[in-house]
C-alpha positions as CSV (number, residue, x, y, z in Angstrom):
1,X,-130.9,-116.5,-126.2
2,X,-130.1,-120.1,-126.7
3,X,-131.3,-121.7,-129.5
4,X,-130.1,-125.3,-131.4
5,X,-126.5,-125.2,-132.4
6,X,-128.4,-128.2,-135.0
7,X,-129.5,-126.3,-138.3
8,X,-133.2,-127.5,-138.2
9,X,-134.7,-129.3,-141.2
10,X,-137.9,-127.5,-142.6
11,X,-140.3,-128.7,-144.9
12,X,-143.5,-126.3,-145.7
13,X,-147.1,-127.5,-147.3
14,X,-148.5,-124.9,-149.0
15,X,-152.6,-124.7,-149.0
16,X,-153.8,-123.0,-151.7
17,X,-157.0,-122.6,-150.8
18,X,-156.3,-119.7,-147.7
19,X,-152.5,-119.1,-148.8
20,X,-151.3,-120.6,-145.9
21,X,-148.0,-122.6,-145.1
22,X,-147.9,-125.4,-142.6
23,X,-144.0,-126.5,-141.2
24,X,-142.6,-130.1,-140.1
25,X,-139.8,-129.1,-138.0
26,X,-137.2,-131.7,-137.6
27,X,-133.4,-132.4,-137.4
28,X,-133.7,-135.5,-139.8
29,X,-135.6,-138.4,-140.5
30,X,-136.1,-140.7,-137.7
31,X,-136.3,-137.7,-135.4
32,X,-138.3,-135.4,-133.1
33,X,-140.3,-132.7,-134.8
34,X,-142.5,-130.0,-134.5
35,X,-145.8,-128.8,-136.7
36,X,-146.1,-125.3,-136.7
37,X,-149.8,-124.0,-137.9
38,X,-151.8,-126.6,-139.2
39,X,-155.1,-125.9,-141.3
40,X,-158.2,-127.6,-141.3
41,X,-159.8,-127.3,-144.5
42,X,-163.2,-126.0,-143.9
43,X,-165.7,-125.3,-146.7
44,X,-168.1,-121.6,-145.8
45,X,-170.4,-122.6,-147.6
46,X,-171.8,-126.0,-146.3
47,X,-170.1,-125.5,-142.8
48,X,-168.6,-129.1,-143.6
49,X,-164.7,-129.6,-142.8
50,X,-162.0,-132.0,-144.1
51,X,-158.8,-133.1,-144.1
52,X,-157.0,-133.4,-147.1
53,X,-154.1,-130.5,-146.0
54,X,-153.5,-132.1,-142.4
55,X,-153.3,-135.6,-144.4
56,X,-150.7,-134.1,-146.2
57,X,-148.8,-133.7,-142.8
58,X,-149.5,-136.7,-141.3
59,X,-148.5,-138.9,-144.8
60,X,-144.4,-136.4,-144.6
61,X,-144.2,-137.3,-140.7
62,X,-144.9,-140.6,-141.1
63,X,-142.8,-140.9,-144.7
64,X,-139.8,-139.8,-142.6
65,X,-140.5,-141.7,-140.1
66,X,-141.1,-138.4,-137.1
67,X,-142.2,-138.3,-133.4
68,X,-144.6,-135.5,-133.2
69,X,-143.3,-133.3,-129.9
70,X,-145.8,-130.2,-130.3
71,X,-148.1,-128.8,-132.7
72,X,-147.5,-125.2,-132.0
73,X,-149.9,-122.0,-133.2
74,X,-148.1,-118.4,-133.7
75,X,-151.4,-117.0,-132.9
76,X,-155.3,-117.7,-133.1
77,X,-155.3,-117.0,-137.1
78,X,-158.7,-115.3,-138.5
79,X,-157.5,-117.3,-142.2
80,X,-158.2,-120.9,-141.3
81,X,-159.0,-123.1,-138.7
82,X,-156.2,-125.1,-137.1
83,X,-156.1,-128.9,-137.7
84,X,-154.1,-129.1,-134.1
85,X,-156.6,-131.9,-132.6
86,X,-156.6,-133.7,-135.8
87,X,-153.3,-134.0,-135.8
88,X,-152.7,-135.0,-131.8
89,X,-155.1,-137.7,-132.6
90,X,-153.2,-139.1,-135.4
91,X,-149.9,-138.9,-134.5
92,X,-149.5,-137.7,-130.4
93,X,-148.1,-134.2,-129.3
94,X,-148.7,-131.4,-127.5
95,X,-150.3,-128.1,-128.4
96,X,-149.1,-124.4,-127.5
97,X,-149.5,-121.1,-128.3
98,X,-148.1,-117.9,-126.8
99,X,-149.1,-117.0,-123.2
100,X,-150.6,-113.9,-123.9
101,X,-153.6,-115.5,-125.5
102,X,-155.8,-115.2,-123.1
103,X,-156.5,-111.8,-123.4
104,X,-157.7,-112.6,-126.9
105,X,-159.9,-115.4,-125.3
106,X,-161.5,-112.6,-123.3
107,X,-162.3,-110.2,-126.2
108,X,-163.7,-112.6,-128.5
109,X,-165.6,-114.6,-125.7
110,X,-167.7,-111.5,-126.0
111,X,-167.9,-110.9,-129.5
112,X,-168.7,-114.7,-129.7
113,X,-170.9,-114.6,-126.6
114,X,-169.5,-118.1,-125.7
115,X,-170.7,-120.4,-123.3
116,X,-169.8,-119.0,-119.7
117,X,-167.6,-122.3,-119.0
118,X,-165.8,-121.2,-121.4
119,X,-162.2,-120.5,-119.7
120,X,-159.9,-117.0,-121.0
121,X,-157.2,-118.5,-119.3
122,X,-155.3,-120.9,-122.4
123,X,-156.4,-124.4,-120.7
124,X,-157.6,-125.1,-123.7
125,X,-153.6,-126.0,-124.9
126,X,-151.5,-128.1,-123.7
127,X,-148.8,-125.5,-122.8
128,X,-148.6,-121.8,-123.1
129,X,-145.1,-120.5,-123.9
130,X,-143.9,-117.0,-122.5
131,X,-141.6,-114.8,-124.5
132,X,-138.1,-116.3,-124.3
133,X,-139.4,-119.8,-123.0
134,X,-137.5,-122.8,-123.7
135,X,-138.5,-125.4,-126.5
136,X,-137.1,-128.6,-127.0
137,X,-137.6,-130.8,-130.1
138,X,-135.3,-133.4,-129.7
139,X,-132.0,-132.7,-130.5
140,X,-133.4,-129.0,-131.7
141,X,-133.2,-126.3,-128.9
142,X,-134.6,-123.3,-129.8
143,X,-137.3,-120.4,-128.0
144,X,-140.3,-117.7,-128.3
145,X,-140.1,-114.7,-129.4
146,X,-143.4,-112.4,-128.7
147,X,-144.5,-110.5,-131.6
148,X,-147.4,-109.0,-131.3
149,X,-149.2,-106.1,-133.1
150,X,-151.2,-108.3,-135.7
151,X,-152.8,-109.8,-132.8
152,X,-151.6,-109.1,-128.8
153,X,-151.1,-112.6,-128.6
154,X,-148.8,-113.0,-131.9
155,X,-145.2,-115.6,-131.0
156,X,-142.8,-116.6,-134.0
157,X,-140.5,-119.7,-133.0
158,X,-136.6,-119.8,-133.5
159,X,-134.7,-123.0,-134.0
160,X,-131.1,-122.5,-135.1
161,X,-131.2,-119.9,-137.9
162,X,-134.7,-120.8,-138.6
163,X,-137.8,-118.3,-137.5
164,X,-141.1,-119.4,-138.0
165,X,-142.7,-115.6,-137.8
166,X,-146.3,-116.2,-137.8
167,X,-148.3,-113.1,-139.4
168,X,-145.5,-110.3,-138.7
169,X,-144.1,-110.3,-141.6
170,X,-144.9,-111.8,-145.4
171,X,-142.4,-112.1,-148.4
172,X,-140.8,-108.6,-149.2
173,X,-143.0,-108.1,-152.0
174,X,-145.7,-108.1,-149.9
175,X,-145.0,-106.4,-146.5
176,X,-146.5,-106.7,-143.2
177,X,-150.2,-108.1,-141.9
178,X,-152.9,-106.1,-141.2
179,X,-153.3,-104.8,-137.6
180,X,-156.8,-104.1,-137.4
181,X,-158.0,-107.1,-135.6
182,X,-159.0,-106.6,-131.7
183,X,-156.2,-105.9,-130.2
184,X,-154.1,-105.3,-133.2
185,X,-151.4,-102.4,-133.2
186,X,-149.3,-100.8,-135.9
187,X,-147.1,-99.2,-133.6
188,X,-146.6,-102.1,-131.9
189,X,-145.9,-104.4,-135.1
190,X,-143.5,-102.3,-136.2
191,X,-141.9,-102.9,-133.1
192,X,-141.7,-106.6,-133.8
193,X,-140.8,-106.2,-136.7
194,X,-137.7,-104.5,-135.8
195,X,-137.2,-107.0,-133.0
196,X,-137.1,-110.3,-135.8
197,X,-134.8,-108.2,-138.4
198,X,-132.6,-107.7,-135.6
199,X,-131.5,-111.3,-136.1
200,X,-128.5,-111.9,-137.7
201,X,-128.4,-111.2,-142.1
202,X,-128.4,-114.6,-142.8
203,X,-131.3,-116.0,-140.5
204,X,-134.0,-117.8,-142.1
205,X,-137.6,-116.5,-141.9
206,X,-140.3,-118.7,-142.8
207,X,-143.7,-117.1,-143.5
208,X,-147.5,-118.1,-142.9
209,X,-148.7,-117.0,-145.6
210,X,-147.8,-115.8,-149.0
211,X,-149.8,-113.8,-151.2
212,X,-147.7,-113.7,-154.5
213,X,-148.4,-110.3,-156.9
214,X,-148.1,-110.2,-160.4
215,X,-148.0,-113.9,-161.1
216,X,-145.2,-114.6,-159.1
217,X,-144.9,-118.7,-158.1
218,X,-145.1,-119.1,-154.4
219,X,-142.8,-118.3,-152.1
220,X,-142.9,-118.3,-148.4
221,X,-139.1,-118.5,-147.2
222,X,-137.0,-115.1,-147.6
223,X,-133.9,-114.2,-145.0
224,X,-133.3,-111.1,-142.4
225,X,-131.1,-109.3,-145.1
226,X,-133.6,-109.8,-147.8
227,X,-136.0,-108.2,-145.5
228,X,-134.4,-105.7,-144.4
229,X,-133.5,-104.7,-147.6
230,X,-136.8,-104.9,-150.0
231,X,-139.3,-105.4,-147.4
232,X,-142.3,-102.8,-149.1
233,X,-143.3,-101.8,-145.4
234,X,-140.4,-102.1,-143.5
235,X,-137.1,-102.3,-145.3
236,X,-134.3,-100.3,-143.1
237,X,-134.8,-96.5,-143.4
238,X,-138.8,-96.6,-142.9
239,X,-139.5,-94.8,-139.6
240,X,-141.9,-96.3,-137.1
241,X,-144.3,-93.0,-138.2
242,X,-144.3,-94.0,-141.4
243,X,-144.8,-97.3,-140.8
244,X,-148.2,-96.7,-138.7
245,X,-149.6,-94.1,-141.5
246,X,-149.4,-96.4,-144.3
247,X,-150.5,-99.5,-142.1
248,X,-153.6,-97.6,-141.1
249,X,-154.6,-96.0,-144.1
250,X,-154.0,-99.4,-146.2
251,X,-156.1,-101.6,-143.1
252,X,-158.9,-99.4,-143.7
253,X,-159.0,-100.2,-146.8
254,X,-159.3,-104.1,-146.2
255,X,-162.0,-106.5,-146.5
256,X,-162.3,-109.0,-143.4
257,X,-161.1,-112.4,-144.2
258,X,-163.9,-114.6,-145.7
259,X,-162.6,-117.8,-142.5
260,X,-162.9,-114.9,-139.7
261,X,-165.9,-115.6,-138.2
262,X,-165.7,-119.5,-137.7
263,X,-161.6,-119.7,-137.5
264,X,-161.4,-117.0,-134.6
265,X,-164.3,-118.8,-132.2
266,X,-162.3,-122.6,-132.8
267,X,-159.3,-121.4,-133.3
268,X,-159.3,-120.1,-129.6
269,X,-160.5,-123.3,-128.2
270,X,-157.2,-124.7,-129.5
271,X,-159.3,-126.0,-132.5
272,X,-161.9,-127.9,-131.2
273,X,-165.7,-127.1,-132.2
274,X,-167.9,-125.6,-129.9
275,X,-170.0,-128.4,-127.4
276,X,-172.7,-130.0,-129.3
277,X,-176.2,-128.6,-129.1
278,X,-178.7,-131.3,-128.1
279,X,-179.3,-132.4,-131.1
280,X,-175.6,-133.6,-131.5
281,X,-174.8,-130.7,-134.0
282,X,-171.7,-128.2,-133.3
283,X,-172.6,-124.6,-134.3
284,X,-170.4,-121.6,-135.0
285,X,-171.9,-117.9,-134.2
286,X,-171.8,-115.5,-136.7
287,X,-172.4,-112.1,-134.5
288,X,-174.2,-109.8,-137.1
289,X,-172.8,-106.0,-137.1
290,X,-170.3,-106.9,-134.5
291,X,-166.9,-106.6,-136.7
C-alpha cells in the first residue's frame, strides 16, 4: 500500500476530561494537515457544550500557520462527541469516516428511534473512505486501513510510519477496547489487531485514548514492536481463543461509558445535533432499558 515517503509531523492534545487524544497531522508548518478525532466538550449534567479542547486545535493550526484538508473520525466514538463541524466552520475541511458506517447508522437509528429522514447511508460526511482508499494531505500520502471489532465501522489512518489506530488498540499497559458495543466483535478485533502489528517494528501507533494505571503520566504514542511485545491482550504468542475468552469475560464486566448515550446519536450525524424541536431546542434521546 502506498503511503507518504514524507515522515508526517504529529502533534496530539490530550483531554483530560474523557482520556481522549485529538491529532494535527501535517508535514510542517505552512502546510496541509489533517485533524483526526476532535471532541466537543460536553457537560451530562446540564446538556450544555463548549469548546475549550477544539480551541485548543484551532489556536496549534493557526500558530503553525495549516490548511485544514479533512477532519477525519476512526469511528462514531461512544466517549465524546466530535467537534468535526466546529472545526469546518472555523478553519474549512472536509469530514470522513470509514465506509462501513452506515450499518452503524442503521442500528442505532433504531435504538435512537431517529427521525425517519434520517439517512443510514453516511451523507451526513463529506467523504466516506473504503479500506485501502487513497488520502492526500498535501505533500502526505497515506491510506485506510479497516479495523473493526470495537465497532463494524472501526478505520485507523496510515501516513508514513505514522498509524492513527482509533479504539483497536491502547498503550501496552492497557490492551485492547472493549467489543461489546452493537456490532462489536472480539474475534474480529483480534483480527485487526493482528492486521496493524503486522506493520513494520518500528511504525508509529498513535492511540485515542489512554487510560494510564498506577499513576503513570500520560502516554498515547507506543510503536508495533512495543506492542507486539508487552501488549497485556495481545503481545505475540496470545492466540485468537485466548484473546476472545478474556475480551468477553472482562467486557461483561464493564460499565457503559458515562458520553454513550448523547455521543453515539451526534456522533452519527457527523456531529451535528439533532433538528431543533419547535421551540428552537435540540434534544438528545436517552432510550431507557435499551443498552
Amino acid at each position: 500500500m502506498s503511503t507518504s515517503a514524507v515522515k508526517p509531523q504529529v502533534h496530539g492534545i490530550f483531554d483530560p476530561a474523557t482520556w481522549t487524544v485529538t491529532y494535527v497531522v501535517y508535514e510542517k508548518p505552512g502546510s496541509a494537515c489533517a485533524i483526526i478525532d476532535s471532541v466537543l466538550d460536553y457537560d451530562h449534567k446540564s446538556g450544555r457544550t463548549s469548546h475549550k479542547s477544539a480551541d485548543l486545535v484551532i489556536d496549534f493550526v493557526k500558530t503553525n500557520d495549516l490548511h485544514v484538508e479533512w477532519i477525519l473520525e476512526t469511528h462514531a466514538h461512544a466517549d465524546h462527541l466530535t467537534a468535526a463541524p466546529y472545526l469546518k466552520q472555523h478553519l474549512s475541511g472536509k469530514t470522513a469516516i470509514g465506509d462501513h458506517i452506515g450499518g452503524v447508522q442503521k442500528v442505532f437509528k433504531g435504538i435512537f428511534n431517529m427521525e425517519s429522514s434520517f439517512k443510514e447511508d453516511g451523507s451526513q460526511f463529506d467523504r466516506l473512505f473504503a479500506d485501502g482508499e487513497i488520502i492526500n494531505i498535501g505533500n502526505l500520502t497515506g491510506h485506510t486501513m479497516y479495523v473493526p471489532g470495537h465497532t463494524p465501522a472501526c478505520v485507523a489512518y496510515q501516513f508514513g510510519d505514522a498509524v492513527f489506530v482509533g479504539d483497536t488498540l491502547f498503550m501496552p499497559d492497557v490492551g485492547t477496547a472493549r467489543c461489546d458495543f452493537p456490532g462489536g466483535d472480539a474475534k474480529t478485533l483480534y483480527v485487526s489487531t493482528r492486521k496493524i502489528l503486522s506493520l513494520p517494528p518500528a511504525t508509529r501507533l498513535f492511540m485515542c485514548h489512554d487510560y494510564p494505571p498506577n499513576g503513570r503520566p500520560v502516554n498515547f504514542q507506543t510503536t508495533v514492536a512495543e506492542q507486539k511485545a508487552q501488549n497485556i491482550h495481545v503481545h505475540d504468542g496470545i492466540t485468537e481463543a485466548e484473546f476472545v475468552a478474556m475480551r468477553t469475560r472482562r467486557d461483561a464486566t464493564l460499565e457503559m461509558p458515562v458520553l454513550i448515550l448523547p455521543a453515539v446519536q451526534i456522533n452519527i450525524r457527523a456531529g451535528e445535533l439533532p433538528p431543533k424541536e419547535s421551540n428552537g431546542i435540540a434534544y438528545a434521546k436517552i432510550p431507557l432499558n435499551a443498552l
